[in-house]
C-alpha positions as a LaTeX table, in Angstrom:
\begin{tabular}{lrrr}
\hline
Residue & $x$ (\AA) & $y$ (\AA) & $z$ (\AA) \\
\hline
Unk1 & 0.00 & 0.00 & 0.00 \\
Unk2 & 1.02 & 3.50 & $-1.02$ \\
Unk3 & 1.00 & 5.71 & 1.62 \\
Unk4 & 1.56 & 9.67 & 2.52 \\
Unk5 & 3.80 & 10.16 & 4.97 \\
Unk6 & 2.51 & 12.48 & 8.29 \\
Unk7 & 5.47 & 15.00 & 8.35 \\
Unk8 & 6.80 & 16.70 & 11.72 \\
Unk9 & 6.36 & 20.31 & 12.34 \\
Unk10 & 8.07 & 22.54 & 9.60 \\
Unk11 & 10.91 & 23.37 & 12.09 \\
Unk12 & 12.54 & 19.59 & 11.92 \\
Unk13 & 13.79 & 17.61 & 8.97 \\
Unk14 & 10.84 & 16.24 & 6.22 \\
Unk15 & 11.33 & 13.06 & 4.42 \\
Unk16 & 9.31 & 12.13 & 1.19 \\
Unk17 & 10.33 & 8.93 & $-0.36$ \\
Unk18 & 9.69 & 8.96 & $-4.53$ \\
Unk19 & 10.09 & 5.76 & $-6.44$ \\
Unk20 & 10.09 & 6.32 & $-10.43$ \\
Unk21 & 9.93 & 3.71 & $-13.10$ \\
Unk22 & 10.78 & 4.19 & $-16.69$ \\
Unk23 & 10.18 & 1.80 & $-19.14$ \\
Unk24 & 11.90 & 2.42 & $-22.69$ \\
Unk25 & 12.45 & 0.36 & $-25.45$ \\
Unk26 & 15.84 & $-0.06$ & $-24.93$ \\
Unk27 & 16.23 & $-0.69$ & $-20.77$ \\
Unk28 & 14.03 & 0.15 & $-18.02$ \\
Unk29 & 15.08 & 2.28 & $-15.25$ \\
Unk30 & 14.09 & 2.49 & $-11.81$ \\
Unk31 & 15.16 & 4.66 & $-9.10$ \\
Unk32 & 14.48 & 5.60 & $-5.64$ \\
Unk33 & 14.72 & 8.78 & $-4.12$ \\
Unk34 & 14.50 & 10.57 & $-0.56$ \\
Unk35 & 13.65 & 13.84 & $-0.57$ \\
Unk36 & 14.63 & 15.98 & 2.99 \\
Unk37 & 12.93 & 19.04 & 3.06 \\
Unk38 & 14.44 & 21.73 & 6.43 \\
Unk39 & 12.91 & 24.79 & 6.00 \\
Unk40 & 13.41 & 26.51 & 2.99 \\
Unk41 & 16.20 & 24.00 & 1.71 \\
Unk42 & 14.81 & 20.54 & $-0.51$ \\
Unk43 & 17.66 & 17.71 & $-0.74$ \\
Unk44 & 17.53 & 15.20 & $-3.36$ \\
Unk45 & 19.29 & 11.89 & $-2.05$ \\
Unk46 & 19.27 & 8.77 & $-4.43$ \\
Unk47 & 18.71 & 5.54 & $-2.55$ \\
Unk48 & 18.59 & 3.06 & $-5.40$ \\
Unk49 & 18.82 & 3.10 & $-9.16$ \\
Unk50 & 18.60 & $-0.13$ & $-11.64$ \\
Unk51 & 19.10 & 0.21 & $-15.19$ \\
Unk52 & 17.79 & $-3.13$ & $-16.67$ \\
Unk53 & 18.99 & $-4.08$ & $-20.29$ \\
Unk54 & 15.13 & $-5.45$ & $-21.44$ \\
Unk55 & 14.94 & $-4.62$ & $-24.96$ \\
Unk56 & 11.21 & $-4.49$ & $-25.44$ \\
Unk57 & 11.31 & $-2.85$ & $-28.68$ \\
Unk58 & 13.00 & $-5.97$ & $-30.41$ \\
Unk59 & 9.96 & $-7.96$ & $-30.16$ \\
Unk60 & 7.53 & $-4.87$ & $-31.18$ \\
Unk61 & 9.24 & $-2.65$ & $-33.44$ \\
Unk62 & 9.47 & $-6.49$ & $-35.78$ \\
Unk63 & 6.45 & $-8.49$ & $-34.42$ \\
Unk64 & 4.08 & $-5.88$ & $-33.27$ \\
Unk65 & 3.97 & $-7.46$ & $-29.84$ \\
Unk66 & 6.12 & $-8.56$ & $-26.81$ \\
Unk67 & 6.73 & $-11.97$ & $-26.67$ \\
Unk68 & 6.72 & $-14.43$ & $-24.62$ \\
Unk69 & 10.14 & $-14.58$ & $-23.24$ \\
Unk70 & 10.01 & $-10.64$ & $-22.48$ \\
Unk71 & 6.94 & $-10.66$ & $-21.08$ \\
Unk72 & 7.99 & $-13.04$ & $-18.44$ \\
Unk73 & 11.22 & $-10.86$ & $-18.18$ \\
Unk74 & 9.39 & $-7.83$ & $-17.63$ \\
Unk75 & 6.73 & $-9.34$ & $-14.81$ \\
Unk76 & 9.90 & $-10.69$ & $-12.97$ \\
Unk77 & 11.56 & $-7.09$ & $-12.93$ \\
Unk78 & 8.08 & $-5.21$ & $-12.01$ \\
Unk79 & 8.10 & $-7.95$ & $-9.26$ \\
Unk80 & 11.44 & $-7.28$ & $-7.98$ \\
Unk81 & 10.36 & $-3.27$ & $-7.99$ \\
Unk82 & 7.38 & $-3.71$ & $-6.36$ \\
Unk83 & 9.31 & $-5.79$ & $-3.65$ \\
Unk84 & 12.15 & $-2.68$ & $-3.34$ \\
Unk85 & 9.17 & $-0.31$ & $-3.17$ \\
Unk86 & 7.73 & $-2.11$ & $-0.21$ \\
Unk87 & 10.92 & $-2.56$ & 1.62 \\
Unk88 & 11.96 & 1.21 & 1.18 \\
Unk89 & 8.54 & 2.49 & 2.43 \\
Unk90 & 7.87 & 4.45 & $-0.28$ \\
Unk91 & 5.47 & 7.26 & $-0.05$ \\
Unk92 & 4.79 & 7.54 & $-3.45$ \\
Unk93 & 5.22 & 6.12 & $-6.96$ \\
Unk94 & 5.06 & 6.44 & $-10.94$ \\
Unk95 & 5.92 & 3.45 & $-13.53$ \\
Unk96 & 5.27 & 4.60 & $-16.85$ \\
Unk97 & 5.84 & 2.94 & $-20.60$ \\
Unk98 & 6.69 & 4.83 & $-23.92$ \\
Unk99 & 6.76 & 3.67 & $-27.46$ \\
Unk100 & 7.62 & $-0.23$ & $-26.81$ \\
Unk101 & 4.77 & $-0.85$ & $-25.05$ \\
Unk102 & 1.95 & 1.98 & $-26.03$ \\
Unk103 & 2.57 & 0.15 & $-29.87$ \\
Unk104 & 2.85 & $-3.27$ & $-28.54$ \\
Unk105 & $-0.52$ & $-5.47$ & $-29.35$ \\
Unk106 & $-0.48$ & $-6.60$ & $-25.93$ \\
Unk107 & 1.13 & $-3.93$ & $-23.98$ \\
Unk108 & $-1.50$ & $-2.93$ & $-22.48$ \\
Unk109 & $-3.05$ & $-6.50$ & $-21.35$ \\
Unk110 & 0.85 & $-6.93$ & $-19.49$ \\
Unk111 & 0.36 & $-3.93$ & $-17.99$ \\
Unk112 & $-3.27$ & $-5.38$ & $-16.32$ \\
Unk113 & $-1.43$ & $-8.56$ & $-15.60$ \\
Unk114 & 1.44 & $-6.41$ & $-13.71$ \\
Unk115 & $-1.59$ & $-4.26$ & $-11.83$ \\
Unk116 & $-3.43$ & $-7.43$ & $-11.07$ \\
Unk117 & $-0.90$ & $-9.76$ & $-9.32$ \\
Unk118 & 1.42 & $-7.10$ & $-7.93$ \\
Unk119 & $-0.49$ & $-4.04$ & $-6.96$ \\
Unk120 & 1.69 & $-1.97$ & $-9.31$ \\
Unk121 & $-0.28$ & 0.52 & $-11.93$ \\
Unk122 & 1.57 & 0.96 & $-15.51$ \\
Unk123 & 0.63 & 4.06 & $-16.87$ \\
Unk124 & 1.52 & 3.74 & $-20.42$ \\
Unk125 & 1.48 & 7.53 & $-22.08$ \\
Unk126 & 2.06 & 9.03 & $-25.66$ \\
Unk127 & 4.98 & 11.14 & $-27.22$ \\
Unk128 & 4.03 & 14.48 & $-25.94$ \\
Unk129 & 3.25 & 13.28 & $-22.17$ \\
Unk130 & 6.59 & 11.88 & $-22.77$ \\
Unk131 & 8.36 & 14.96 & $-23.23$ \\
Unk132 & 6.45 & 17.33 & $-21.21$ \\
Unk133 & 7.64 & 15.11 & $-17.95$ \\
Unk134 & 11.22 & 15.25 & $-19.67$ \\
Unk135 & 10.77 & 19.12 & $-20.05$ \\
Unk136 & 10.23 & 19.59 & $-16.41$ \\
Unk137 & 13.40 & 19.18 & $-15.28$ \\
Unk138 & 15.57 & 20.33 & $-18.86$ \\
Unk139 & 13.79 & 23.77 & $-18.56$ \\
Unk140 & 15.70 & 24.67 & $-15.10$ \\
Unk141 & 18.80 & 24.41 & $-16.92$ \\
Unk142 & 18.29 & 26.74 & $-19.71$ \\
Unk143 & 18.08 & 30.53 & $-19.86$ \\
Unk144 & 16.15 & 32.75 & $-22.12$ \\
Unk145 & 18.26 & 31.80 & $-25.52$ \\
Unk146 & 16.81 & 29.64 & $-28.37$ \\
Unk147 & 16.77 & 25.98 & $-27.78$ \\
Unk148 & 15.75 & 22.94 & $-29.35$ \\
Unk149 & 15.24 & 19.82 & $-27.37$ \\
Unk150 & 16.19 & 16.68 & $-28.80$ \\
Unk151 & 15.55 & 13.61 & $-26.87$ \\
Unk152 & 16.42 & 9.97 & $-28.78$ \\
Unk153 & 15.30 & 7.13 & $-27.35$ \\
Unk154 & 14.65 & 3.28 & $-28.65$ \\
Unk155 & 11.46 & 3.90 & $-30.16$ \\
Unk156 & 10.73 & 7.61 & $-30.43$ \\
Unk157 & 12.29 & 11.03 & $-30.65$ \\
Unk158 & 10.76 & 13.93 & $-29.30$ \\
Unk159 & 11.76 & 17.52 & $-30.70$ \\
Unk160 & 10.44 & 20.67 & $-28.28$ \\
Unk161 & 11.39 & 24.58 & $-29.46$ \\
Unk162 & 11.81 & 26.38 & $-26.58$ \\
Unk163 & 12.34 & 30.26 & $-26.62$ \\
Unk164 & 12.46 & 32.80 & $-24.18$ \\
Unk165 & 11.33 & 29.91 & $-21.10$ \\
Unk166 & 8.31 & 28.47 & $-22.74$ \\
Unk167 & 7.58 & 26.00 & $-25.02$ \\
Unk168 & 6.61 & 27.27 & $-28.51$ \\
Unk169 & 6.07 & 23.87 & $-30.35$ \\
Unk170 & 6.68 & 19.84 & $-29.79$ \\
Unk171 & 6.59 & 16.80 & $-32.25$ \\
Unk172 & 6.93 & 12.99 & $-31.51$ \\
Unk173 & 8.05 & 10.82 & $-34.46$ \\
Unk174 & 8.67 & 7.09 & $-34.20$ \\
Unk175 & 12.36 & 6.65 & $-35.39$ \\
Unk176 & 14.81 & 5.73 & $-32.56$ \\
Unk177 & 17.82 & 3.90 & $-31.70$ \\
Unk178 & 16.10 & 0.87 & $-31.09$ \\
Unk179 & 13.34 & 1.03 & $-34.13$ \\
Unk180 & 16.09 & 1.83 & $-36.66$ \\
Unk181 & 18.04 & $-1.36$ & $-36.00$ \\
Unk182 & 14.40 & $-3.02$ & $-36.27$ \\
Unk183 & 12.48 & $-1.73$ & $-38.97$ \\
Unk184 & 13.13 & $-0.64$ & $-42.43$ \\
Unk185 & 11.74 & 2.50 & $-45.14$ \\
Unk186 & 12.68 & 5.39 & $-41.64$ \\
Unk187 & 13.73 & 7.44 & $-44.66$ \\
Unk188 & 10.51 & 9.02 & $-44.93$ \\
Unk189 & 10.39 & 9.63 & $-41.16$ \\
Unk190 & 13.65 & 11.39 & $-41.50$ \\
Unk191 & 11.85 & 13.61 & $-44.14$ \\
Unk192 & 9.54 & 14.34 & $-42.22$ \\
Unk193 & 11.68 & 15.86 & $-38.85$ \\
Unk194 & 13.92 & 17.36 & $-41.61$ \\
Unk195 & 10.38 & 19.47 & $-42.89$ \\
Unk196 & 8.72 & 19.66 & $-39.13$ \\
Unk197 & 12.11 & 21.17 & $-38.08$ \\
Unk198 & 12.81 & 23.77 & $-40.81$ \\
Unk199 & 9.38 & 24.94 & $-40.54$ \\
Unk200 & 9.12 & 25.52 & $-37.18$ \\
Unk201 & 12.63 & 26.73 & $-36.20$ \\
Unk202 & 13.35 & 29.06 & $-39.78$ \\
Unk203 & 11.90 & 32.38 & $-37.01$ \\
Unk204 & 14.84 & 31.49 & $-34.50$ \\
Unk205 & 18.17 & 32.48 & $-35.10$ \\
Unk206 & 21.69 & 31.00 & $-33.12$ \\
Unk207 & 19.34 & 27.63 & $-31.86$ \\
Unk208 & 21.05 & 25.50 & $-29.34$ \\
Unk209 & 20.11 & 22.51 & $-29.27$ \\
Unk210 & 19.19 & 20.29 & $-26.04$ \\
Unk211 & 20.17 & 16.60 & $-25.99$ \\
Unk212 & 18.55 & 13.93 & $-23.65$ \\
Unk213 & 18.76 & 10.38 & $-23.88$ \\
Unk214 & 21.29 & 7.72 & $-22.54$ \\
Unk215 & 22.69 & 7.25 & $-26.14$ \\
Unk216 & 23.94 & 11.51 & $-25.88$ \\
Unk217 & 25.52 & 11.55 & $-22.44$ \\
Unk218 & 27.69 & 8.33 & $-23.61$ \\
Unk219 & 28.81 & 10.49 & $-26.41$ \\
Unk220 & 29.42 & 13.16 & $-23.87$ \\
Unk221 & 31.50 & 10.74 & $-21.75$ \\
Unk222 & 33.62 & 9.61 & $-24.60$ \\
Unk223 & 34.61 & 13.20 & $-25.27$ \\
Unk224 & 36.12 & 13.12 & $-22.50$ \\
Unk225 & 34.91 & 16.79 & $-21.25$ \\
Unk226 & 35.12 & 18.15 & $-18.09$ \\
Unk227 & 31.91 & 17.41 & $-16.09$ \\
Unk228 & 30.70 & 20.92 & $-16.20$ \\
Unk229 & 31.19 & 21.70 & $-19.77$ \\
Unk230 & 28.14 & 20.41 & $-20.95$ \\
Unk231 & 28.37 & 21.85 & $-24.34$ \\
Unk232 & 29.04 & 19.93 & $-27.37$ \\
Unk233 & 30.01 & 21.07 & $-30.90$ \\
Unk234 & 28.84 & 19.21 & $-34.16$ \\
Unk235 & 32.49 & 18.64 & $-34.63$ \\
Unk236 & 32.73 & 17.08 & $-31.02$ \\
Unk237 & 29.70 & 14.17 & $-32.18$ \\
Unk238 & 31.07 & 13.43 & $-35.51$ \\
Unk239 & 34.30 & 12.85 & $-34.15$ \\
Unk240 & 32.93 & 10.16 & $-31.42$ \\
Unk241 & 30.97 & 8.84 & $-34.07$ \\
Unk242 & 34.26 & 8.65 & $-36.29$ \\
Unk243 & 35.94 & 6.76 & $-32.80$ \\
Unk244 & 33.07 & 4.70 & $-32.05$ \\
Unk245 & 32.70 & 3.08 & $-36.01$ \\
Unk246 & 36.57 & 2.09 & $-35.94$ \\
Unk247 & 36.17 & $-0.89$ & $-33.13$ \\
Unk248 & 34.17 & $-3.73$ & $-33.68$ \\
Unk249 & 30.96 & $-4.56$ & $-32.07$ \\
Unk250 & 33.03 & $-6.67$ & $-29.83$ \\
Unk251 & 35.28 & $-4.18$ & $-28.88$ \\
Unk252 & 33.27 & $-1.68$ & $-28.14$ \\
Unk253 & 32.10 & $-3.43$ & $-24.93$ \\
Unk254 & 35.28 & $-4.36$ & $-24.13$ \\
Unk255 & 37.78 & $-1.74$ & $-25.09$ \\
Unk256 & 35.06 & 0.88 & $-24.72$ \\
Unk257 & 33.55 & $-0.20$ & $-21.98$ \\
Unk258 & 30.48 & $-0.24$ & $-23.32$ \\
Unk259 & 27.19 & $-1.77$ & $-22.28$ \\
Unk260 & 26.01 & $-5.03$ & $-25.07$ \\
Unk261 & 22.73 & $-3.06$ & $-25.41$ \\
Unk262 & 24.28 & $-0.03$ & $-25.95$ \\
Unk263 & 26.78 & $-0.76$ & $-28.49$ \\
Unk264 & 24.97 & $-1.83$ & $-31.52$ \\
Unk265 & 22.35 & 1.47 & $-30.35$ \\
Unk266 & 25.10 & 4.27 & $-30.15$ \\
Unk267 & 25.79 & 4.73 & $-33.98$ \\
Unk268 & 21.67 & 5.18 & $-35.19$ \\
Unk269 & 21.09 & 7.48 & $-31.74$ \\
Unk270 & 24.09 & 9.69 & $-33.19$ \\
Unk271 & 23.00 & 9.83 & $-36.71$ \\
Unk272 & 19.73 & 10.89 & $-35.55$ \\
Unk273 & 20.53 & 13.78 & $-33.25$ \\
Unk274 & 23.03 & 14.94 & $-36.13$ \\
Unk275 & 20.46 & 14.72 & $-38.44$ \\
Unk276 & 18.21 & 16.91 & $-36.66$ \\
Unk277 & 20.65 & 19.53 & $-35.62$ \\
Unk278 & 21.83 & 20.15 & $-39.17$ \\
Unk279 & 18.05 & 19.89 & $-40.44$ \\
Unk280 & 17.62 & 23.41 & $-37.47$ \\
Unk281 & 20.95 & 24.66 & $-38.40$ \\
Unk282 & 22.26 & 24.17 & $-34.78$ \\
Unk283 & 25.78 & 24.20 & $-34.26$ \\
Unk284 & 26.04 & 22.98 & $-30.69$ \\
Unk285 & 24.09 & 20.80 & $-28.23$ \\
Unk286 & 24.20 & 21.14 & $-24.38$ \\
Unk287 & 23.54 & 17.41 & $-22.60$ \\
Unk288 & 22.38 & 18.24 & $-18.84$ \\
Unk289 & 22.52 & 14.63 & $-17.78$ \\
Unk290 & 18.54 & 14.51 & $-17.24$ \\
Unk291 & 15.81 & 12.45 & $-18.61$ \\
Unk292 & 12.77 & 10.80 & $-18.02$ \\
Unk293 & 12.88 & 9.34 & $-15.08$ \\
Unk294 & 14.26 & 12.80 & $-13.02$ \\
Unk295 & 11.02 & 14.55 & $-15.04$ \\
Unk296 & 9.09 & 11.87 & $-13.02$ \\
Unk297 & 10.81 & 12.55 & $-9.74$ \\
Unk298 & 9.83 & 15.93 & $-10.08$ \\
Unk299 & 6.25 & 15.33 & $-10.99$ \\
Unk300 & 5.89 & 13.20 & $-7.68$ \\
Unk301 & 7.60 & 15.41 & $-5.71$ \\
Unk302 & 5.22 & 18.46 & $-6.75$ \\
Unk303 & 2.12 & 16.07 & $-6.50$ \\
Unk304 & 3.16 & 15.33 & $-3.24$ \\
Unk305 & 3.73 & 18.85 & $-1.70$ \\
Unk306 & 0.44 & 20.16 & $-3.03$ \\
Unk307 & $-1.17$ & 17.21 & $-1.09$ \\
Unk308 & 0.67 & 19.09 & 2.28 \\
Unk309 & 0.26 & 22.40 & 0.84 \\
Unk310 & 3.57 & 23.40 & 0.24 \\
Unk311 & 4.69 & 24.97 & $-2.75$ \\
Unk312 & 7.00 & 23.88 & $-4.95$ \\
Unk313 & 9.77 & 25.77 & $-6.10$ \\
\hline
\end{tabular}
């Protein structure tokens, strides 16, 4: 059982415990998180975080369905979640799907089966819920300049404009790291960000673009920047890509270090950020190290606080 927790008087320490589950089409990640609230000061503490390789979009993106072998997969990981959500005492929870399961014939039957014999509600949401829980937490990064949010995942890529602090216009097309491996004719789809973009950008002059997605911070890692200069050139990406396509797929989880599921993803995640920067005429790209899963956070955490009547900031 879910429950709200009955906090002390505002003068001593205030614990919330947040649990978010993502589930892509690449991995699923799942995190806990204790937020301590003392006075005027909120302090975000991670208490667990899972990154699963369970490649649901391999079985949709070819066979319009999860199969048998995944679905099992995936009931045994929600189980194991529900479990650390009980032992943690969490006060409150989100699990939500994107473009694996919302296409998947019987994505939405699992996600009964999960709610029925665990207690733990799915909620499986489109492209533009999608990145308005991602734009939560990339909009407190960014000042008043021209932006345009790219975020890549294994099924989908959502594209938000952002000028001047608000959102002017958002897209979700189904091309993704995943779904490019998996499906053929994404040509057209490509034509069709390459016309959405130019249209709705041509107004905006000197756009920065925004990357999010696990594919973008590896290339950011393998740049080896410092940590706090988050700001990549197109020169910067093609040269990563250049490094990444000399090693074999072999070698790039061993010599690079990188994960299986995350190796044979890398190249088709670069080619489509690159693609859509050049298609806006954007020169750089900052990567704040956020994504879905820290847009959830935040959406439970404000939930939660306007429950107590406190207001988020």
């Amino acid at each position: 059982m879910i429950r709200i927790t009955n906090f002390e008087p505002e003068t001593s320490k205030q614990r919330l415990k947040l649990a978010a589950i993502d589930i892509g089409s690449n991995a699923i990640r799942f995190q806990i998180t204790n937020v301590i609230t003392y006075k005027d000061t909120h302090t975000f503490k991670r208490l667990e975080y899972v990154r699963f390789p369970l490649r649901l979009g391999q079985d949709v993106f070819k066979y319009k369905e999860i199969g048998p072998k995944n679905e099992e997969s995936f009931f045994k990981l929600m189980h194991a979640f529900k479990l650390l959500i009980d032992l943690y005492e969490v006060d409150d929870y989100y699990a939500c799907a994107t473009s694996a399961m919302r296409e998947s014939k019987n994505g939405h039957s699992i996600a009964d089966r999960v709610n029925q014999l665990l207690g733990l509600k799915i909620h499986i949401i489109d492209g533009n819920k999608e990145a308005e829980l991602i734009n939560k937490v990339v909009m407190k990064s960014l000042d008043k300049d021209n932006y345009l949010h790219i975020d890549v995942g294994g099924g989908s890529t959502e594209l938000n404009i952002i000028s001047k602090g608000k959102k002017k216009n958002s897209k979700s097309f189904k091309i993704g790291s995943v779904r490019t491996l998996e499906a053929s004719r994404l040509e057209s789809t490509l034509t069709e960000i390459t016309r959405w973009t130019q249209k709705h950008t041509k107004e905006f002059e000197n756009i920065i673009g925004v990357g999010t997605g696990g594919n973008i911070n590896k290339v950011f890692d393998l740049t080896g920047r410092e940590k706090t200069d988050r700001l990549l050139s197109i020169t910067d990406i093609l040269d990563v890509e250049d490094y990444v396509s000399s090693f074999s797929m072999e070698d790039r989880i061993h010599q690079l270090q990188l994960n299986p599921d995350r190796a044979d993803v890398i190249l088709p995640a670069i080619n489509i950020y690159l693609h859509v920067m050049k298609s806006a005429g954007c020169k750089k790209i900052l990567v704040p190290d956020v994504g879905l899963k820290d847009g959830l956070m935040h959406m439970l955490y404000e939930r939660n606080f306007k429950k107590l009547d406190l207001q988020f900031q």
